[in-house]
C-alpha positions as CSV (number, residue, x, y, z in Angstrom):
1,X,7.5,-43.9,10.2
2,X,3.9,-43.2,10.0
3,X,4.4,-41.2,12.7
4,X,6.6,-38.7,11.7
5,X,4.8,-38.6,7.6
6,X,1.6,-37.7,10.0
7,X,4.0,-35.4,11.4
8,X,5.2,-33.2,8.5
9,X,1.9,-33.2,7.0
10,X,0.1,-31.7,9.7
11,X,2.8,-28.9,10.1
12,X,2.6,-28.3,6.2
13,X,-1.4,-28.2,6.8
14,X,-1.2,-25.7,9.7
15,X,1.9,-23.6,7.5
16,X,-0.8,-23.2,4.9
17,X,-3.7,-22.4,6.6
18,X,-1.4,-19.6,8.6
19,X,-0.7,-18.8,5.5
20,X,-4.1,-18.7,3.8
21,X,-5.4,-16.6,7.2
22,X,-2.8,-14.1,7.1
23,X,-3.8,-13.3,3.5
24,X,-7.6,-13.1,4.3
25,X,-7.6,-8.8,4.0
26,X,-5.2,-9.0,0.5
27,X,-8.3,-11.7,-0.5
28,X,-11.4,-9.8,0.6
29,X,-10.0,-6.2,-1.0
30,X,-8.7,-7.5,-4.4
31,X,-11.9,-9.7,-4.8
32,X,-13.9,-6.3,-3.9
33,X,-12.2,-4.8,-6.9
34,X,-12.6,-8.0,-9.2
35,X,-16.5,-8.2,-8.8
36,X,-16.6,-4.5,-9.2
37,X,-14.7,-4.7,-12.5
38,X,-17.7,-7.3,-14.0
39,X,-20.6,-5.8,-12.0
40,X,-20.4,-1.9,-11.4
41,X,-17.7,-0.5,-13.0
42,X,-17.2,-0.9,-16.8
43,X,-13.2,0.7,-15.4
44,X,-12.0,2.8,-12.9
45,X,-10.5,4.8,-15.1
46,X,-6.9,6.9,-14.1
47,X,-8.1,8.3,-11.0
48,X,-8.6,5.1,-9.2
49,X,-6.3,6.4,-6.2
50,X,-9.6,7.7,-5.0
51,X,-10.4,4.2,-4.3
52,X,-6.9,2.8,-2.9
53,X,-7.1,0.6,0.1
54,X,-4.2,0.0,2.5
55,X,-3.7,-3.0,4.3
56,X,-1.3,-5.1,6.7
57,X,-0.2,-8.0,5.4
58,X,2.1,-10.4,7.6
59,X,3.3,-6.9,9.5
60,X,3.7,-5.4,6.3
61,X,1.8,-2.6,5.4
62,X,0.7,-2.7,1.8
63,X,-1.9,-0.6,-0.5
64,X,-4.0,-2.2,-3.4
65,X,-5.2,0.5,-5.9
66,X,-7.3,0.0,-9.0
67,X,-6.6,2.0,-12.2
68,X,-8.4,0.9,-15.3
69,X,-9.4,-2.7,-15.2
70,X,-5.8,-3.5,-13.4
71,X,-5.4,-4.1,-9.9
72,X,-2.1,-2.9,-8.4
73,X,-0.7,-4.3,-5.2
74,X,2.3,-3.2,-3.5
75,X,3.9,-2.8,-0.6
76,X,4.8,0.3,1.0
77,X,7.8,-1.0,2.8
78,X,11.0,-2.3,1.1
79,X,10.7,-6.1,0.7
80,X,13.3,-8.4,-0.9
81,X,11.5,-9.4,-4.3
82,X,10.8,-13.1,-3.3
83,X,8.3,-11.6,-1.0
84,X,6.6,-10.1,-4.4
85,X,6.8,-13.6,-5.9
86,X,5.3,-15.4,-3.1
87,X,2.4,-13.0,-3.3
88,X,1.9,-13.0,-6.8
89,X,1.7,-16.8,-6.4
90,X,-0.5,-17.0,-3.9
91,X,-2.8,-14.7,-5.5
92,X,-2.4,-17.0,-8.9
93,X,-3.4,-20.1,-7.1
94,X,-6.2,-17.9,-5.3
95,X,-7.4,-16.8,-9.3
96,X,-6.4,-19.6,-11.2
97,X,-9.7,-20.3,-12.2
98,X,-11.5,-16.7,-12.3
99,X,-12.4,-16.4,-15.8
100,X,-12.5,-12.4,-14.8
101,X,-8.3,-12.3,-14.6
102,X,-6.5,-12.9,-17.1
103,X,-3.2,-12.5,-15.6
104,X,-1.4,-11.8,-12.4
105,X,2.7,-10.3,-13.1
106,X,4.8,-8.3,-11.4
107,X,5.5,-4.8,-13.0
108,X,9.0,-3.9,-14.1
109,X,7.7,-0.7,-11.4
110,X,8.0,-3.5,-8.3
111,X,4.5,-3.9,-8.4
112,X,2.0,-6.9,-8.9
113,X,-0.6,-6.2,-11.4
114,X,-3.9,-8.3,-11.3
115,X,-5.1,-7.8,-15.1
116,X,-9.1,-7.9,-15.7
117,X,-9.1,-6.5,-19.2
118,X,-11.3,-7.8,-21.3
C-alpha cells in the first residue's frame, strides 16, 4: 500500500514539475512585463503591440502583448476554453501573492488578461 501512495505521488510530482517546465517562457515573458509595469513604465499605453512577444507554449504557439497596465495572453491557435482556464490558473497560483496583480480573468474576447492597475 505504501508502495503504490509513493507511487501516485511521485507521478503527480513529476506531472507538475512537466508542468511548471513547460510554462517556464509564459513565466519569464509575463514577469518581464510585470516588473516593467512597477519599475520603467508608468503604462504601455495603446500601442503596446510594439512590444508583443510570441511564444510556444506546450506546441501551442501563443503571443503575450501589454496595453496599458494589462497583460494580454492568448493563443494564436484555436484551443478548447479549458485550455484558457488551466492557464489562467496556473498563472493565478504563479501570482497569487504579487501585490503588483490584482487580477488574472479571461476576456469575454477569448483572452486572459493579467490586470496591474493601480
Amino acid at each position: 500500500m505504501k508502495k503504490l501512495l509513493k507511487f501516485f505521488l511521485g507521478i503527480i510530482l513529476l506531472s507538475t514539475l512537466i508542468f511548471y517546465v513547460g510554462n517556464l517562457k509564459m513565466f519569464k515573458t509575463t514577469n518581464y512585463f510585470i516588473e516593467q509595469l512597477s519599475t520603467s513604465y508608468r503604462s504601455y499605453g495603446l500601442d503596446g503591440f510594439k512590444y508583443a512577444k510570441a511564444i510556444t507554449n506546450f506546441n501551442s504557439p501563443m503571443q503575450i502583448t501589454p496595453i496599458g497596465r494589462l497583460i494580454i495572453v492568448k493563443f494564436d491557435i484555436y484551443v478548447r476554453i479549458n485550455r484558457y482556464h488551466l492557464i489562467r490558473t496556473t498563472l493565478k497560483i504563479r501570482y497569487i501573492f504579487d501585490n503588483r496583480v490584482n487580477d488574472i480573468y479571461i476576456n469575454n474576447g477569448g483572452t486572459i488578461c493579467i490586470d496591474c492597475r493601480r
